[in-house]
C-alpha positions in Angstrom: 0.0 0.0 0.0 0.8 3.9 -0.9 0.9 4.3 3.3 4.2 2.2 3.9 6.2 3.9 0.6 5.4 7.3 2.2 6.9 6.1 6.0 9.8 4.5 4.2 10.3 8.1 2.3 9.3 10.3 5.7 12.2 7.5 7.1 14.8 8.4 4.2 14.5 11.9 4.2 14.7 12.3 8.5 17.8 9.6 7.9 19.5 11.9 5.2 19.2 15.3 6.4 19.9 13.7 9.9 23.2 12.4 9.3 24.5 14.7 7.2 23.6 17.9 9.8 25.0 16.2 12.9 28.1 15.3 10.4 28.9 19.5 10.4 29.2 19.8 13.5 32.3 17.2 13.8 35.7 17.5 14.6 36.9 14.4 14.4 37.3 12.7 10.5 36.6 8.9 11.3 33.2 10.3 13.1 32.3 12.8 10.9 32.9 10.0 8.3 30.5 7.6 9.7 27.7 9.9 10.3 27.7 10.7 6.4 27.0 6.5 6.0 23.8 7.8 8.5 23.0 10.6 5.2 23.4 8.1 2.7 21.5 5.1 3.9 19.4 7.5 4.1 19.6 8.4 0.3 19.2 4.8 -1.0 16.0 4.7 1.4 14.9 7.8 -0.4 15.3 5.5 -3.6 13.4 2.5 -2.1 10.5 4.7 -0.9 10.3 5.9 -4.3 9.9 2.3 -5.9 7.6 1.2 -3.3 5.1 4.5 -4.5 5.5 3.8 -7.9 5.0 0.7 -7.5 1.6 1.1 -5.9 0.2 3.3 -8.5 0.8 1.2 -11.6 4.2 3.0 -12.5 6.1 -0.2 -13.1 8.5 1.7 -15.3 9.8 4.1 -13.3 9.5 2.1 -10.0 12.3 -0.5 -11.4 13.9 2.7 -12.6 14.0 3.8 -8.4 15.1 0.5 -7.1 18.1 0.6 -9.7 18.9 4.4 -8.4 19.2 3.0 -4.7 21.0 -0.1 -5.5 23.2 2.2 -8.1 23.8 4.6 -4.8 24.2 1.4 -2.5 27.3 0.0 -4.8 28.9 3.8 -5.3 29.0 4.9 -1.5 30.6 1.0 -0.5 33.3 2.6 -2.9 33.7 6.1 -2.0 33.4 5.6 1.9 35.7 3.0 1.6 38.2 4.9 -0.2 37.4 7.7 2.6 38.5 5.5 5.3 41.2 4.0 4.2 42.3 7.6 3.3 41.5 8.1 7.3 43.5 5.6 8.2 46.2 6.6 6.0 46.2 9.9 7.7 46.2 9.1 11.2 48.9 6.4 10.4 51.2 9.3 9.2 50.3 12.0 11.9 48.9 10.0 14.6 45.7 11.8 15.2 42.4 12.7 13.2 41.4 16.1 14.8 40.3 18.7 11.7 41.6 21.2 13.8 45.1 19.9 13.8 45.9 18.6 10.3 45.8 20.9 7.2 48.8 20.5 4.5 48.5 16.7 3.8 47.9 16.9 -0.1 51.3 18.5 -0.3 53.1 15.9 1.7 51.0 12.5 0.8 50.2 13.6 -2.8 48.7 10.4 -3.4 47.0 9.6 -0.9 46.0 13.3 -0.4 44.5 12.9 -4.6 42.4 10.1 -4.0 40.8 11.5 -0.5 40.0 14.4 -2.9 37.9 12.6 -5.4 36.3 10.9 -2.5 35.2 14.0 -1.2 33.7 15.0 -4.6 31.9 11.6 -4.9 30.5 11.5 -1.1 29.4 15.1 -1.9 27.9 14.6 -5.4 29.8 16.3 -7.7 30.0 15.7 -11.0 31.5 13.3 -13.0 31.8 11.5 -10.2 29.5 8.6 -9.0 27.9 10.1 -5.8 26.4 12.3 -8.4 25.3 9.3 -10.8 23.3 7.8 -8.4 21.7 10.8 -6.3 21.2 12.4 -10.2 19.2 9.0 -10.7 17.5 9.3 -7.3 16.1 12.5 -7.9 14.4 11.8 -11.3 13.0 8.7 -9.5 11.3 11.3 -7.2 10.7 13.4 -9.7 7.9 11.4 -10.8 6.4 10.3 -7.3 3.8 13.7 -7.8 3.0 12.6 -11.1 1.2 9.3 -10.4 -0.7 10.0 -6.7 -2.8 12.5 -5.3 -2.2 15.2 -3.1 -0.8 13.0 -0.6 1.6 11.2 -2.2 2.8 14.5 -4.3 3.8 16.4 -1.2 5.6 13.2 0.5 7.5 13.1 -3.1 8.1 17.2 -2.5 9.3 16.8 0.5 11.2 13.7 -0.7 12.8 15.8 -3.1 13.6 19.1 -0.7 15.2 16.5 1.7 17.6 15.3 -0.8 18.4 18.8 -2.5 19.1 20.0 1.3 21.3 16.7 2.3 23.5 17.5 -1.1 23.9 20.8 -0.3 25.1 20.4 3.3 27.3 17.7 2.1 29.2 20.2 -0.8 29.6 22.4 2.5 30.7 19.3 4.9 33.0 18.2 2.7 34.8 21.7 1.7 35.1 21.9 5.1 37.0 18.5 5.6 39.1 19.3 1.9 39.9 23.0 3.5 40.8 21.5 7.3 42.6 18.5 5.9 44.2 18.2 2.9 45.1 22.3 2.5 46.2 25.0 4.2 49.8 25.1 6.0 50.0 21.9 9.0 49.1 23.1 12.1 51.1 20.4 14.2 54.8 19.2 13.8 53.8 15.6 13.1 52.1 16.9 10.2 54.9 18.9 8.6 57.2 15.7 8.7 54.3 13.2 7.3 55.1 10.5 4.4 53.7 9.4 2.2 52.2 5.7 2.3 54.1 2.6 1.1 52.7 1.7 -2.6 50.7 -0.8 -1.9 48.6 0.9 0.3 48.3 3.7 -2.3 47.4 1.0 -4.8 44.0 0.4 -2.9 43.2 3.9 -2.3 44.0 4.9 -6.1 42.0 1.9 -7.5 39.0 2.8 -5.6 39.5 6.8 -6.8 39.4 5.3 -10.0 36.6 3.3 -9.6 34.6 6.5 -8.2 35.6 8.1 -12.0 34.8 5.4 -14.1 31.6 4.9 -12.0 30.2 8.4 -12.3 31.4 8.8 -16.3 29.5 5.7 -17.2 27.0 4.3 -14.8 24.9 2.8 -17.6 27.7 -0.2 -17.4 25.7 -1.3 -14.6 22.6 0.8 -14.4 20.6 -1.6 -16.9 21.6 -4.9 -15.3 20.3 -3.3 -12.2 16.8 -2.6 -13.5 16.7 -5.8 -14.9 16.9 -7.1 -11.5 13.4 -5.8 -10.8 11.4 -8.7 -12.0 7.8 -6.7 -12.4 
């Protein structure tokens, strides 16, 4: 029924913009990291909440169309928040703490690693050509067409639906210059940060791989995007 699609979407949106504000006000990376999985659960719930409506009203089209979206956004943040963490890790390994306050300078000294924490950033906070911006992109025309097929019920939980995503990618773009600004440039703001090295290459083999993958990803998501709506067997 119509009823559950709209709780799972009212769950999504308070999911999303939940995460991703308490994920601001963060000092610590690792933390601030793991909130934005909180965000974008909440995004792929967005996406199932859409197939759910659609489903209900007949739109069998687009409501395979939704699930792909949120499976799509499932596979692209286990790459990009992986590649975040292990840029983390990578970090506090070579200055022995994650406080913003006391990094800044790291894309100078661990150009690498520093490089693929960078498109990480852009993919967690959906920029384009990246594939945090595939999928949410893909999301968002999914809720596009909630209004079209209910009545005035259904059209403002798919408004809403739609306001809480636009508002979770915008705080993310700010979250995220934040962490780029704090972390990665600037001038370091503790000793152990002016003497950090780079990682040993076959650590910056996973974190490049996974960069990559965020590119390739977000350039060309139809290489999975119709095997995923495939999967949707209505």
């Amino acid at each position: 029924p119509a009823w559950i699609g709209v709780l799972v979407l009212g769950l999504g949106a308070l999911s999303a913009v939940g995460g991703v504000v308490y994920a601001l006000f963060q000092h610590e990376l690792k933390r601030l990291l793991a909130l934005h999985s909180i965000e974008n659960v909440g995004i792929i719930v967005l996406g199932l909440g859409a197939c759910l409506l659609l489903r209900s009203r007949g739109a069998e089209e687009w409501s395979a169309f939704a699930l792909a979206a949120a499976l799509l956004h499932t596979l692209n943040h286990a790459v990009f928040k992986a590649l975040l963490f292990l840029g983390a890790g990578a970090f506090e390994r070579a200055v022995g703490s994650l406080e913003l306050d006391g990094l800044g300078g790291l894309l100078r000294r661990m150009p690498w690693t520093g490089g693929a924490f960078l498109v990480g950033a852009m993919a967690i906070a959906g920029l384009p050509p990246l594939n945090g911006f595939a999928s949410e992109w893909l999301t968002l025309q999914a809720l596009l067409h909630v209004p079209a097929y209910g009545g005035v019920g259904v059209g403002a939980a798919g408004a809403i639906a739609l306001a809480a995503l636009a508002s979770t990618a915008a705080l993310a773009v700010l979250c995220f210059v934040k962490v780029v600004g704090l972390v990665l440039l600037g001038r370091p703001r503790r000793h152990q940060v002016e003497s950090a090295q780079e990682t040993p290459a076959a650590m910056r083999a996973g974190v490049v791989a996974l960069a990559a993958a965020c590119v390739v990803l977000g350039v060309a998501p139809g290489l999975l995007f119709g095997s995923l709506v495939g999967l949707a067997t209505w």
